[in-house]
C-alpha positions as CSV (number, residue, x, y, z in Angstrom):
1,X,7.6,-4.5,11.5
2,X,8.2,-3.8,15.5
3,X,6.0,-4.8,18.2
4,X,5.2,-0.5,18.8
5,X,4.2,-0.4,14.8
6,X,1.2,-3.2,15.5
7,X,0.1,-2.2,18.9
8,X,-0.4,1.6,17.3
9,X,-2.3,0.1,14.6
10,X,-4.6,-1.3,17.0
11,X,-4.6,1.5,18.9
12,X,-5.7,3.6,16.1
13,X,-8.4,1.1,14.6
14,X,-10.1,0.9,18.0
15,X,-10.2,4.3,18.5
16,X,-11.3,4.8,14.5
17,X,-13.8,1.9,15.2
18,X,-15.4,3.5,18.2
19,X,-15.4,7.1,16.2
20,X,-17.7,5.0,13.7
21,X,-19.7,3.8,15.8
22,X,-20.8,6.9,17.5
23,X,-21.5,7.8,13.9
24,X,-23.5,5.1,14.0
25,X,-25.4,5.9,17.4
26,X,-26.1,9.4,16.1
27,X,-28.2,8.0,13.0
28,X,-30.1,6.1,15.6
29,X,-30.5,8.8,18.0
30,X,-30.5,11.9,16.4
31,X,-27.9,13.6,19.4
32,X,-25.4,16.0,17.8
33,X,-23.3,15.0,21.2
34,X,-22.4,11.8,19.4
35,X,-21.4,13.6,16.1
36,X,-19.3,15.8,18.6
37,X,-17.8,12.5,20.1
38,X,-17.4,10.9,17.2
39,X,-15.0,14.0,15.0
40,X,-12.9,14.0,18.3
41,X,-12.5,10.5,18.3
42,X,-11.6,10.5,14.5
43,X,-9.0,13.4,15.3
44,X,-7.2,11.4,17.9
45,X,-7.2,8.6,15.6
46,X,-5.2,10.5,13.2
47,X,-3.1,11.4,15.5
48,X,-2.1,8.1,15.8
49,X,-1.6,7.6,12.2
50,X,1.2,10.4,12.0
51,X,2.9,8.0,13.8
52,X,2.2,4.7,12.6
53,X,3.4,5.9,9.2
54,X,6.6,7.3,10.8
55,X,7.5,3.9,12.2
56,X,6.3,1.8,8.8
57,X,5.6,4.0,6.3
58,X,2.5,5.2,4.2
59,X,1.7,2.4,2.2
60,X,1.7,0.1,4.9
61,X,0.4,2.2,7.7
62,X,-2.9,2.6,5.4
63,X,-3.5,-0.5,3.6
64,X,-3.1,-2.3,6.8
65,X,-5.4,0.5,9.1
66,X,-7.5,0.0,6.2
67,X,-7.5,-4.2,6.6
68,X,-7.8,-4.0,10.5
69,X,-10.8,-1.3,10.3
70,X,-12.8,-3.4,7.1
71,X,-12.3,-6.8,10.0
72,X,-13.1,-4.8,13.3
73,X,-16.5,-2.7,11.5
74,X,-17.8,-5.9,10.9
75,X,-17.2,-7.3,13.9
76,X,-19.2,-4.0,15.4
77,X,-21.7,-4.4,12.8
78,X,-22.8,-7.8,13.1
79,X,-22.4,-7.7,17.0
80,X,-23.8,-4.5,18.2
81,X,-26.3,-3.0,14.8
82,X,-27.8,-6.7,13.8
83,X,-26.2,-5.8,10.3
84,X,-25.5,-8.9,7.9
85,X,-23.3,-8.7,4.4
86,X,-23.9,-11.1,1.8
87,X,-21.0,-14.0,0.8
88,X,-19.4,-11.7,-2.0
89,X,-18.8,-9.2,0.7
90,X,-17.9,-11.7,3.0
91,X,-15.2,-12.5,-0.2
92,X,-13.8,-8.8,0.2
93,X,-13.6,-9.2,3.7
94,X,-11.5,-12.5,3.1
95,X,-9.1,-11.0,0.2
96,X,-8.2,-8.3,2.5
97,X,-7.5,-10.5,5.3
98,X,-5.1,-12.2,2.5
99,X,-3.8,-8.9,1.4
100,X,-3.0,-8.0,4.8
101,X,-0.9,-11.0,5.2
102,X,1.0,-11.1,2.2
103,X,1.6,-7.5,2.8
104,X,2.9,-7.8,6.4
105,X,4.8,-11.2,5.1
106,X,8.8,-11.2,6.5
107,X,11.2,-9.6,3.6
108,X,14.1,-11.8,2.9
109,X,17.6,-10.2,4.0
110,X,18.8,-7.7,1.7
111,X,15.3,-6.8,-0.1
């Protein structure tokens, strides 16, 4: 997995993370602006992923935008909307974290 492959999975989580939350903004606010926002945003973002799966593949590329987004909208959500998830969500949270280490785990030479 190259350095490009991470930094565009980032790239695309923070950019799927802040199409969210202006999602999020328009349920508070009721502005279609930030539904407007938040499609581009989500557009751009998938952008992105063309690419990411280019340089890794599909399975990876999703599972692991999959991982980062589950971590970063709770980050959001605790941080910014006061939201809270119970410990067996807090469990899901965890197993992915695991899943997205075992799946990003070096392969041995010639596998």
């Amino acid at each position: 997995m190259s350095g490009t492959f991470i930094a565009l999975l980032l790239g695309s989580s923070a950019i799927f993370m802040a199409a969210a939350s202006a999602s999020r903004t328009y349920i508070s606010t009721g502005n279609w602006l930030w539904v407007a926002l938040s499609m581009t945003l989500y557009v751009a973002g998938n952008l992105i992923m063309i690419r990411i799966m280019r340089e890794g593949g599909l399975g990876l590329a999703i599972s692991g935008s999959a991982i980062v987004q589950l971590i970063m909208v709770n980050v959001i959500a605790f941080a910014v909307f006061g939201e809270r998830i119970t410990n067996i969500q807090m469990g899901g949270v965890a197993l992915g974290i695991l899943a997205m280490m075992l799946m990003m785990w070096p392969r041995q030479a010639g596998n």
